[in-house]
LOTORTOR-687649 format. One record per residue (C-alpha): residue in three letters; x, y, z; chain. Coordinates in steps of 0.2 Angstrom, whole numbers. Last residue first. Layout:
   loza      c1      c2      c3   zati
    ALA       X       Y       Z      A
...
//
This chain:
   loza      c1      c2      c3   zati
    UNK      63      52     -53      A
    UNK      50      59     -39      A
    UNK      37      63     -51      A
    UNK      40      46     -61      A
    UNK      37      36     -45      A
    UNK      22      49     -40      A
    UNK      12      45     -56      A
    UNK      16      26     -52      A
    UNK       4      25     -37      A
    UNK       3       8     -35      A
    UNK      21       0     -33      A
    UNK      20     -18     -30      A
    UNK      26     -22     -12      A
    UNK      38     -36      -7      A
    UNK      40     -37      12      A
    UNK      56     -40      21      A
    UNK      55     -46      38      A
    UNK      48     -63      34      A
    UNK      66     -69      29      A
    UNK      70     -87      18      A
    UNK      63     -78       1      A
    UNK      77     -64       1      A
    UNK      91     -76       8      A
    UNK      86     -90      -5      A
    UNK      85     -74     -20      A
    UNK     101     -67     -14      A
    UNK     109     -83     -18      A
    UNK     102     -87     -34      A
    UNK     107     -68     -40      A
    UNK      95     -60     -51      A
    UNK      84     -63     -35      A
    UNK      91     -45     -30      A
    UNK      85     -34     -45      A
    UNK      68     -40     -47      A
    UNK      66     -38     -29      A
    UNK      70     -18     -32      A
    UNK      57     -21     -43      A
    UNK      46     -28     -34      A
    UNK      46     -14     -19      A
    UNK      54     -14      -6      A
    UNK      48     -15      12      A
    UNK      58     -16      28      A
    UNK      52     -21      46      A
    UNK      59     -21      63      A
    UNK      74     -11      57      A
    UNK      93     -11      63      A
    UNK      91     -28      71      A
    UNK      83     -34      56      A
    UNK      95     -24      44      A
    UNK     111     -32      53      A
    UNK     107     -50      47      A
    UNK     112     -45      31      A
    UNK     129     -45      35      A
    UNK     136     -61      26      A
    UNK     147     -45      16      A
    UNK     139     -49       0      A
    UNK     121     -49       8      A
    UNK     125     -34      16      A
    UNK     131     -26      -1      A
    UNK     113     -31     -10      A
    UNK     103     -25       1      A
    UNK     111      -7       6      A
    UNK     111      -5     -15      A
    UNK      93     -13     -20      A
    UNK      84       1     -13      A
    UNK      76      -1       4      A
    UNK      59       6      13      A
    UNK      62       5      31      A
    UNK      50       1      48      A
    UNK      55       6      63      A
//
């Protein structure tokens, strides 16, 4: 299954050492770059988020429906 993640679930596994749980939870998740913006604030997020080929970084496109669906 694959996910698209907000910074919250991210951020608060990483905390807890418990990041690992989203790869056995999800196959693949996505977020987009500025939710990536918002986790390498952090030196260590940034190692766990660049070490990891499960999570992919995608820059929003359509940004007529971001501002719909705020």
């Amino acid at each position: 299954m694959i996910i698209i993640s907000d910074t919250s679930p991210i951020t608060n596994l990483i905390q807890l050492d418990k990041w690992d749980l989203l790869q056995r939870l999800f196959s693949d998740i996505i977020i987009p770059n500025e939710v990536y913006e918002e986790l390498v604030v952090y030196e260590n997020h940034r190692i766990i988020i660049e070490s990891i080929d499960w999570i992919t970084v995608i820059s929003v496109s359509d940004t007529e429906k971001v501002e719909s669906l705020k």
